[in-house]
C-alpha positions as CSV (number, residue, x, y, z in Angstrom):
1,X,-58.6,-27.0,-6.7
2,X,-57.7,-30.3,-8.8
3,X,-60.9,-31.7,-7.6
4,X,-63.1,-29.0,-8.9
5,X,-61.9,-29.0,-11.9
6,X,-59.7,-26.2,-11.7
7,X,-56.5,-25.9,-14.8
8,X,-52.9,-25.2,-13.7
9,X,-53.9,-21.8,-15.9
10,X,-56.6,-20.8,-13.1
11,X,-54.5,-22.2,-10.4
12,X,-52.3,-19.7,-11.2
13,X,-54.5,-16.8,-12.1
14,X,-56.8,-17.6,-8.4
15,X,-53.5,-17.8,-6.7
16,X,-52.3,-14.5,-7.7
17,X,-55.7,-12.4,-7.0
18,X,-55.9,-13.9,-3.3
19,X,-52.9,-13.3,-2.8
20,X,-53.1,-9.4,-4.0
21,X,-56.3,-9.1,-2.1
22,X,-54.7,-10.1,0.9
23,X,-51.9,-7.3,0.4
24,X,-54.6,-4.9,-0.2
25,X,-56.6,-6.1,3.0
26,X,-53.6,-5.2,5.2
27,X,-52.8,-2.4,3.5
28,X,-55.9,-0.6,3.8
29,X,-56.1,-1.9,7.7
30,X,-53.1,-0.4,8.6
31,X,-53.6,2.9,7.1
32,X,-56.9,4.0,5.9
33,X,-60.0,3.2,3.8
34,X,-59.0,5.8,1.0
35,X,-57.0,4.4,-2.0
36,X,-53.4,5.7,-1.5
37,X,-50.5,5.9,-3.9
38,X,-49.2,2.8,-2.2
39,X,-52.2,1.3,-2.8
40,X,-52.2,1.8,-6.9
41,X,-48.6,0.6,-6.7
42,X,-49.7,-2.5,-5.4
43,X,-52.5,-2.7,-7.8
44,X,-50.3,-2.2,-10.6
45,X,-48.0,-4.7,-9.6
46,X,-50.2,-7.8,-9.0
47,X,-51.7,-6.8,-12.4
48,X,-55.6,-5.8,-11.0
49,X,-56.4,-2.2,-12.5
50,X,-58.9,-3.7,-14.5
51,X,-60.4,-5.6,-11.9
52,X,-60.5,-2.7,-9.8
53,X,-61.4,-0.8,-12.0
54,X,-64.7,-3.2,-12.9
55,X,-65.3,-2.9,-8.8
56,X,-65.0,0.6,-8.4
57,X,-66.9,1.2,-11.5
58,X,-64.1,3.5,-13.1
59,X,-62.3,3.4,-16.1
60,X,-58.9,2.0,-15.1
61,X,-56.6,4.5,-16.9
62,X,-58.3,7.2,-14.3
63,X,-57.7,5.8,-11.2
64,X,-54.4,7.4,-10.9
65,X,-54.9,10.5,-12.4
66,X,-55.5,13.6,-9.9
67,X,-58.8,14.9,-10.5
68,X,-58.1,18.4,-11.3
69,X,-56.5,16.5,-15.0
70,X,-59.8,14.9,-15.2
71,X,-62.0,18.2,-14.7
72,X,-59.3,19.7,-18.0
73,X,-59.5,16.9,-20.1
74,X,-63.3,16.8,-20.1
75,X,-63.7,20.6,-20.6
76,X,-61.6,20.5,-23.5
77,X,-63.5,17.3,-24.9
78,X,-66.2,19.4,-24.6
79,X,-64.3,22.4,-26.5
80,X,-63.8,20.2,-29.4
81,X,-66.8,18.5,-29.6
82,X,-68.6,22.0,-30.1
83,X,-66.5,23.2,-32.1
84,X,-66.7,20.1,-34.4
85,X,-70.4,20.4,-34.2
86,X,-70.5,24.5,-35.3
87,X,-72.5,24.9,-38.7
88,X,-69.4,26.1,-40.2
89,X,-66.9,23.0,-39.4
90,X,-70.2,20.6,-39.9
91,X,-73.7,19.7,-41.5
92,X,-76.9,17.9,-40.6
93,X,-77.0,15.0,-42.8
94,X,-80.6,15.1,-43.9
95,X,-82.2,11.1,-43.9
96,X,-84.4,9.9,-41.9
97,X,-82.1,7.1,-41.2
98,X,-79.3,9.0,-40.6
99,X,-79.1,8.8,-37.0
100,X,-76.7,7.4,-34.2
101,X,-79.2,4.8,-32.3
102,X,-77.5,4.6,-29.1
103,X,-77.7,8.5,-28.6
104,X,-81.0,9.4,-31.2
105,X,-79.0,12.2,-32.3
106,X,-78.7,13.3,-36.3
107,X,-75.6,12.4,-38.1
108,X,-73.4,15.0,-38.8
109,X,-70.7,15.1,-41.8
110,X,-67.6,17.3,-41.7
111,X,-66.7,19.6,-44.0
112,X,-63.1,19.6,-43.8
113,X,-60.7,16.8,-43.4
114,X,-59.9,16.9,-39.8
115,X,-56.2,17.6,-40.0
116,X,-57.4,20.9,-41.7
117,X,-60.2,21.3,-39.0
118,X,-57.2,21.1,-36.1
119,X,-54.9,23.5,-37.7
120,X,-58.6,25.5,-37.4
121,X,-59.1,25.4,-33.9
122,X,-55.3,25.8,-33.1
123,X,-55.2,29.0,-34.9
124,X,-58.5,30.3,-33.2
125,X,-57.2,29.0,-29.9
126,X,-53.6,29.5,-29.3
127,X,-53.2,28.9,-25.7
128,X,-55.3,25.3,-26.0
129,X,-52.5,22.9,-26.8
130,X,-54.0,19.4,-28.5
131,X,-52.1,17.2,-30.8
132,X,-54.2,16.2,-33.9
133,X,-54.1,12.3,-32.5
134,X,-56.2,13.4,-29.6
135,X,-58.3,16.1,-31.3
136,X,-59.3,13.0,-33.7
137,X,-59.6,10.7,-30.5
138,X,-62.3,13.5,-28.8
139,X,-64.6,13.4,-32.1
140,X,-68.3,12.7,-31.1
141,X,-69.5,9.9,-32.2
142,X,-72.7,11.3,-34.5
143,X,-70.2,13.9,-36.3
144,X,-68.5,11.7,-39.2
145,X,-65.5,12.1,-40.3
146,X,-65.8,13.8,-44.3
147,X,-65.6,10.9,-46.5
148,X,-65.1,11.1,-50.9
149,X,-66.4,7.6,-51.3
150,X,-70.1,9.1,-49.9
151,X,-72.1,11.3,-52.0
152,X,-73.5,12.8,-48.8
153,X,-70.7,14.7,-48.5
154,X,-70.0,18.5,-48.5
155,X,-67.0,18.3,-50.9
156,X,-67.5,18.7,-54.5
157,X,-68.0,16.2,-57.3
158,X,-64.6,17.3,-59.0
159,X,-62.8,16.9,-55.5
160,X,-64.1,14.0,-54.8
161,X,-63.4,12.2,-58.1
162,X,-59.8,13.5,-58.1
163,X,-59.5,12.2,-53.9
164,X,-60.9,8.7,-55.5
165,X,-58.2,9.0,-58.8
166,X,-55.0,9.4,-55.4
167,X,-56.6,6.4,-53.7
168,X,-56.0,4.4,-56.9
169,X,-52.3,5.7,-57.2
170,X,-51.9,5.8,-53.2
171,X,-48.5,3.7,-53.3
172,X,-47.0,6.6,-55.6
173,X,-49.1,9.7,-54.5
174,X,-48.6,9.2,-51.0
175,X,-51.6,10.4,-49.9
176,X,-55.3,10.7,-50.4
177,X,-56.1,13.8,-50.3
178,X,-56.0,16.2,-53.0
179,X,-55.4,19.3,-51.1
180,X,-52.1,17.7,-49.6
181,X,-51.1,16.5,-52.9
182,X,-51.3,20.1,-54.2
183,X,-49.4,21.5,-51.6
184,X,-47.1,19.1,-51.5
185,X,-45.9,18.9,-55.4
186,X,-45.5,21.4,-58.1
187,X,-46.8,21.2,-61.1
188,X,-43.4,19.7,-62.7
189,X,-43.1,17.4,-59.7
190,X,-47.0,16.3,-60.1
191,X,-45.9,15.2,-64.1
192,X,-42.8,13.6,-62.2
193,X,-44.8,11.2,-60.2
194,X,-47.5,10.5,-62.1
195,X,-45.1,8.9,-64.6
196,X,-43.6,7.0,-61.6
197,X,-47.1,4.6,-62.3
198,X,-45.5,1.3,-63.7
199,X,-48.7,0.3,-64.8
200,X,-49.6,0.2,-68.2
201,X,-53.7,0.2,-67.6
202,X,-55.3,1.6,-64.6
203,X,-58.7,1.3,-63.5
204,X,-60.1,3.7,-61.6
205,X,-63.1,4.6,-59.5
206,X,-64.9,7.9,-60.3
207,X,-68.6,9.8,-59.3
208,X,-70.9,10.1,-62.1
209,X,-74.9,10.2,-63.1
210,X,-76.2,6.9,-64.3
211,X,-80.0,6.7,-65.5
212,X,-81.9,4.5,-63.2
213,X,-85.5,3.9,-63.6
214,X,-85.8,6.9,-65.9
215,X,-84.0,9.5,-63.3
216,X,-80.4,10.2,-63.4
217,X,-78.1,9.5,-59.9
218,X,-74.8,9.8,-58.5
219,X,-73.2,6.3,-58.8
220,X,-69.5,5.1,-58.9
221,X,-68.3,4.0,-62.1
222,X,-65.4,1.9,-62.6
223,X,-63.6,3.1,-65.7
224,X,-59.8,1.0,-67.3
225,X,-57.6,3.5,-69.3
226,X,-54.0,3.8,-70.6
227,X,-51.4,5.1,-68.3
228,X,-50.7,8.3,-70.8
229,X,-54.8,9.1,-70.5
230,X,-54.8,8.9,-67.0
231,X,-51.9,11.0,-66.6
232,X,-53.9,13.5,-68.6
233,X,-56.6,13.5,-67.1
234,X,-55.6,14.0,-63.4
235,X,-53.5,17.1,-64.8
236,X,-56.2,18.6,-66.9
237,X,-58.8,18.2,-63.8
238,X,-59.0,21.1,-61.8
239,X,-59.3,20.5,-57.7
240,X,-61.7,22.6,-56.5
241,X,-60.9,24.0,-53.0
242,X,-63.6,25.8,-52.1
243,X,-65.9,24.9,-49.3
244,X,-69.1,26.1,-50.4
245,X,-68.9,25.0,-54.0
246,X,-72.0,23.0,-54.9
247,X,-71.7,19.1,-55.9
């Protein structure tokens, strides 16, 4: 191996998959050609899943799962996929270039956040148990999630600025999104936190129509303010809530 210029490294490596393909040889000579349990173990243990897996053409975290788990977990990727893509839960964006090359399908934007869409589809289907990790994980690819920094969104101006005013005081509001922060604090407790901010000037990001080229368009303006007219402006803006409010 020295003499074809072979590293100690790939010594190593080569040593330890001819040595697992031997195992496996005898293994599968002295009982059968299917893959049994014993089989994966040995896998496992020499460390060759994924190169099994690359052989067998399989994804490697399925290869020891019983098929009837497989069959389940695709039908309920499929269950959430649809129910992602409903009109209600999700709409077409309308560019041209809104599309997902790989699969030539239109994009598609949320119009919830999807914590709120998965308390959704657990309360219209109470005996499907998903945690909100893998309701997230199963998202198709051309359905976005909704996003305030896009005006192609189907939240409202207002919400959107007031998401955008919590991203600049994350570290005290503790979240982004203003429907959480509402539920979260009180009115009193709001005042409380907002006068946590140890800055004295804050700039912020907000949505707002700029002339360009004699038409006016939705552009993000950066805008640097006291503390105290921050403060009252984030308590004096009203968070509108309502899914089919127009922008």
């Amino acid at each position: 191996m020295r003499s074809n210029g072979v590293s100690p490294r790939q010594k190593k490596t080569i040593r330890r998959k001819l040595l697992f393909l031997n195992v496996l040889q005898n293994e599968i000579k002295r009982k059968s050609i299917k893959v049994t349990v014993s089989t994966i173990e040995i896998v496992k243990k020499y460390w060759q899943m994924k190169s099994l897996g690359k052989l067998l053409q399989k994804d490697r975290r399925t290869l020891n799962v019983k098929p009837k788990k497989i069959i389940l977990t695709s039908e309920l990727k499929m269950k959430v996929q649809s129910f992602l893509e409903r009109e209600d839960n999700s709409v077409t964006m309308p560019g041209k270039k809104d599309t997902v090359s790989k699969d030539k399908k239109q994009k598609k934007m949320l119009t919830d956040y999807l914590h709120n869409l998965h308390a959704k589809s657990c309360l219209e289907n109470p005996g499907v148990k998903i945690s909100r990790s893998r309701f997230s994980h199963m998202r198709p690819q051309h359905v976005l999630p909704v996003n305030f920094c896009n005006r192609n969104t189907y939240l409202c101006s207002k919400h959107q600025n007031v998401a955008l005013n919590l991203k600049t005081i994350y570290d005290v509001a503790g979240t982004k999104n203003p429907d959480d922060f509402i539920a979260k604090y009180y009115d009193t407790q709001i005042l409380e936190k907002l006068n946590e901010i140890s800055k004295a000037n804050i700039t912020y990001t907000e949505w707002k129509k700029q002339e360009e080229n004699g038409k006016l368009r939705w552009k993000q303006v950066q805008t640097k303010v006291m503390k105290n007219d921050f403060v009252a402006m984030i308590t004096k803006e009203p968070v509108c809530t309502d899914e089919n409010s127009e922008r």
